[in-house]
C-alpha positions as CSV (number, residue, x, y, z in Angstrom):
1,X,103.1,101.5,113.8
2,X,104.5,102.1,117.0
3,X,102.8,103.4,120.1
4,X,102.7,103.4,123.7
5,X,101.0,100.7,125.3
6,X,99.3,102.6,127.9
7,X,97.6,104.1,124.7
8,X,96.9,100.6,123.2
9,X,95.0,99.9,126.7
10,X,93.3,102.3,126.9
11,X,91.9,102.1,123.4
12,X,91.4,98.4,123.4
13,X,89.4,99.5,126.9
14,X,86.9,101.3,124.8
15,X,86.5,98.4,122.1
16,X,83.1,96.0,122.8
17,X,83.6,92.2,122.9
18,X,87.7,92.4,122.2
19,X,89.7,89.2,123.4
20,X,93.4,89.0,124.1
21,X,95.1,86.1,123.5
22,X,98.6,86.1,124.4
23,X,101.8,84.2,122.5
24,X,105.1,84.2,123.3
25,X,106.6,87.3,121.6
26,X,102.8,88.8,120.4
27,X,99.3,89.8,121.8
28,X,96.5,89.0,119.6
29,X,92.9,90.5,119.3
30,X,89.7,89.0,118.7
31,X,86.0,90.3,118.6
32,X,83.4,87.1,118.2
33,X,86.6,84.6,117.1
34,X,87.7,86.9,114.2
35,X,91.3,88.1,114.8
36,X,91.6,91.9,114.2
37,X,95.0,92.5,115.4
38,X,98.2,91.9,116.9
39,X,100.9,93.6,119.5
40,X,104.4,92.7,119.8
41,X,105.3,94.3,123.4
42,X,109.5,94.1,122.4
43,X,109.2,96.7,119.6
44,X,106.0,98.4,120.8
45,X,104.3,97.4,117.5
46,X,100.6,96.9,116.2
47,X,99.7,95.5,113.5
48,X,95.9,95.3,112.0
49,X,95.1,92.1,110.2
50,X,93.0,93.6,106.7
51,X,92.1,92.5,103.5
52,X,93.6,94.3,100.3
53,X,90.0,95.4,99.7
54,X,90.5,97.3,103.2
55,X,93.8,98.8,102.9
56,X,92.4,102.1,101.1
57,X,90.1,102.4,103.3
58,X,92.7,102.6,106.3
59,X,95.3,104.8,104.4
60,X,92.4,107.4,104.1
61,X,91.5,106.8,108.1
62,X,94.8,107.8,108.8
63,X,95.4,110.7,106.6
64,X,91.9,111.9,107.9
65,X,93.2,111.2,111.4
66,X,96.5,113.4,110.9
67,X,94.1,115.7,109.0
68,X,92.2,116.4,112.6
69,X,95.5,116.4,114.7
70,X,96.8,119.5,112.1
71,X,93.4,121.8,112.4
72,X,93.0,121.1,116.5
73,X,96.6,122.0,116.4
74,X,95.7,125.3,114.2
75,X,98.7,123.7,111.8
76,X,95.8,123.7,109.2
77,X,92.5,125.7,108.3
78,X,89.6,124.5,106.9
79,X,87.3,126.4,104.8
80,X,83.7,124.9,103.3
81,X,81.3,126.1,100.5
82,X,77.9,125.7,100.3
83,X,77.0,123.6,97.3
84,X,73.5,122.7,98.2
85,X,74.8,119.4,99.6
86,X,74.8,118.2,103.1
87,X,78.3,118.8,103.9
88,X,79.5,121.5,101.3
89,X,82.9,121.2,99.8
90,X,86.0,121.5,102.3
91,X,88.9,122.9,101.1
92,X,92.6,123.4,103.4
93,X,95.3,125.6,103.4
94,X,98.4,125.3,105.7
95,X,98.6,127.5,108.5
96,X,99.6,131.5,107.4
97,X,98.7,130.7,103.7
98,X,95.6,131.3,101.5
């Protein structure tokens, strides 16, 4: 994934207990001596070190990530029914559609 570093700062600013270990070509990331990630500076890429058990679970992170960025954007709307649960069900609709 590519980003912008001053992003990656100020993220990693907000993380308790993160180390940064630096290589030659790569920044790694630590929390308690178990490496979490890695930043190569030259092609403003992160990688996040995961187990194949974890990889779902990221996938829907991000997808529920974009998710937020389309409804603050008004790109999407969200609309919930009460099912007697705590939540409801949520259902979306692109912008200017039913």
């Amino acid at each position: 994934m590519t980003v912008q570093v001053r992003e990656l700062e100020q993220l990693l600013g907000t993380l308790a207990e993160v180390e940064r270990s630096e290589a030659r070509d790569y920044s790694s990331f630590s929390v308690r001596g178990k490496r979490f990630g890695y930043f190569w500076p030259r092609t403003r890429t992160v990688g996040l070190k995961q187990t194949v058990s974890e990889q779902p679970l990221l996938v829907v992170w991000e997808v529920l990530g974009h998710l937020d960025l389309l409804l603050d954007a008004g790109r999407v709307h969200e609309h919930v029914t009460e099912d007697g649960s705590t939540y409801g069900v949520a259902s979306f609709a692109l912008a200017g559609t039913h």
